[in-house]
C-alpha positions in Angstrom: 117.3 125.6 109.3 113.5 125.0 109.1 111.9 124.0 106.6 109.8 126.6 104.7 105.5 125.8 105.1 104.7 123.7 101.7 101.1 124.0 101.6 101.2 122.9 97.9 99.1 119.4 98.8 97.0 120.0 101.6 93.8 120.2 99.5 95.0 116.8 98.0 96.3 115.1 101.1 92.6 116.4 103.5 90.3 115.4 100.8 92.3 112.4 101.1 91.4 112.1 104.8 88.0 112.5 103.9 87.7 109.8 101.4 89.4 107.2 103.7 86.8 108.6 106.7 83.6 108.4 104.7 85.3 104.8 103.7 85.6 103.7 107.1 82.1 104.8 107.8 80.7 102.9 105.0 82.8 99.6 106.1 81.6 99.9 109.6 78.0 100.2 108.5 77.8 97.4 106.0 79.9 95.2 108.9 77.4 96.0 111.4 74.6 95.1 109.4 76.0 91.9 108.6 76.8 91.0 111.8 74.5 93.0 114.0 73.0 90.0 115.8 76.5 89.1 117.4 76.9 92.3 118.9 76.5 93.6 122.7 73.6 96.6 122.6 76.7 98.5 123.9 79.4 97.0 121.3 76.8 98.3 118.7 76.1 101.7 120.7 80.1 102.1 120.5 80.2 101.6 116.9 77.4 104.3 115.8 79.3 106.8 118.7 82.5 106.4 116.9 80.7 106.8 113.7 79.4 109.8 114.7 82.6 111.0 115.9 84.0 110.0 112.0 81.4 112.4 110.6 82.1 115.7 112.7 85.9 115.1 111.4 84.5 114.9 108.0 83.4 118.3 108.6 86.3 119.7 110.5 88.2 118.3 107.1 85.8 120.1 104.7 86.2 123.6 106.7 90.0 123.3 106.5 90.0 122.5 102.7 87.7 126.0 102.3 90.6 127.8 104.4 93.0 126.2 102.2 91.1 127.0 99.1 90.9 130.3 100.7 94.5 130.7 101.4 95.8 129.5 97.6 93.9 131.9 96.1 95.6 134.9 98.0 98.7 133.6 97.2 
């Protein structure tokens, strides 16, 4: 038998995501500051890229907490 949808913590559990997102962007900036002399041009280009990448999933989280929000309050 499957088991019913529990969407009960999904607000929790993607703000979650986005704290530990925003977290890693933070860590990768203040690393590459501090060490931004002993990276490749393209090490460094990598880095930002995947930043980037980090902050459209930020996003993409915030959107699904508003459908979630949404969703709850039909319930």
């Amino acid at each position: 038998m499957a088991k019913p949808d529990d969407r009960t913590d999904n607000v929790q559990r993607i703000q979650r995501a986005i704290d530990n997102t925003i977290a890693r962007v933070r860590e990768s900036e203040d690393f590459l500051a501090a060490h931004k002399n002993e990276f490749s041009q393209k090490d460094e280009q990598a880095i930002l890229e995947k930043n980037q990448r980090r902050e459209q999933a930020v996003g993409g989280f915030r959107e699904e907490i508003q459908d979630e929000a949404e969703h709850q309050r039909m319930e």
